[in-house]
C-alpha positions as CSV (number, residue, x, y, z in Angstrom):
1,X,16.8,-25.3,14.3
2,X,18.6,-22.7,13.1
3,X,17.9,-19.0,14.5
4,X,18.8,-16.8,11.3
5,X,15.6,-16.0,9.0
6,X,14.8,-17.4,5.6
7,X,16.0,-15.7,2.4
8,X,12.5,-15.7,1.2
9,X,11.5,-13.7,4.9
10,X,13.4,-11.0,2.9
11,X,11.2,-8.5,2.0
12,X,12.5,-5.5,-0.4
13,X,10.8,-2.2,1.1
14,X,9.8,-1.5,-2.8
15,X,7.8,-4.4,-2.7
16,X,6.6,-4.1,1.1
17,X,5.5,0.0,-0.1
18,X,4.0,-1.7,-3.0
19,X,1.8,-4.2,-1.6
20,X,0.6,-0.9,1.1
21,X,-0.5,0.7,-2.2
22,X,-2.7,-2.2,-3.6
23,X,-4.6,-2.6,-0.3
24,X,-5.0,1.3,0.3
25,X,-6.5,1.3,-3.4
26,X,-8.7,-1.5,-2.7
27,X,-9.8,0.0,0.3
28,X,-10.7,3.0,-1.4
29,X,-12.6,1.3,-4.3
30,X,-14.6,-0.8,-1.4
31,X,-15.6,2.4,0.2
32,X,-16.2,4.0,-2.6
33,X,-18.7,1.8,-3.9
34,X,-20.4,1.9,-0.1
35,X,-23.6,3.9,0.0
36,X,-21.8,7.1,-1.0
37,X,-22.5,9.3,2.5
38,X,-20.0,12.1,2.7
39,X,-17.8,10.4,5.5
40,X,-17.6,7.2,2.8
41,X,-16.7,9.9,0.5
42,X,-13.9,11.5,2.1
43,X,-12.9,8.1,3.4
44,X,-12.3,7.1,-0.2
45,X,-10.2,10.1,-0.9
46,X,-8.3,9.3,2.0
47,X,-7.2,5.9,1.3
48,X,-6.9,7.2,-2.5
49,X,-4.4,9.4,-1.2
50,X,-2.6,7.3,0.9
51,X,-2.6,4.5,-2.2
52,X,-0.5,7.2,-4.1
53,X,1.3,8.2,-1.1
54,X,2.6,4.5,-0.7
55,X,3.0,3.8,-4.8
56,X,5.3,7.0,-4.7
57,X,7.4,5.4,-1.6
58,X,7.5,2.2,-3.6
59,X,8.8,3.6,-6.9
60,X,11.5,5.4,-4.2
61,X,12.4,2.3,-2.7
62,X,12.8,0.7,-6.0
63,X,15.1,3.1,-7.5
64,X,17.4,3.3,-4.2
65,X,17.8,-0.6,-4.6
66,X,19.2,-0.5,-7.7
């Protein structure tokens, strides 16, 4: 066995920020479509935020590969 990693273990960070985005999103559409208390409110906001947060590190990450 050898001891260096797979080529397909390569990960861009684009793709790794990218993939943080889509599961911050989904989190926020879960929660947002819980019972719609204030804390599942802000909650939502929160992980909306952090969904753009990450999909504006992507788009970063993505341009610096080039």
């Amino acid at each position: 066995m050898s001891s260096e990693p797979e080529e397909s273990a390569n990960i861009s960070p684009a793709v790794r920020w990218g993939l943080g985005a889509v599961l911050f999103g989904l989190l926020a559409v879960s929660t947002a479509s819980a019972k719609g208390e204030w804390w599942t409110i802000v909650g939502a906001i929160v992980c909306g935020a952090a969904a753009c947060l990450f999909a504006a590190r992507a788009i970063v990450a993505a341009r610096q590969s080039r």
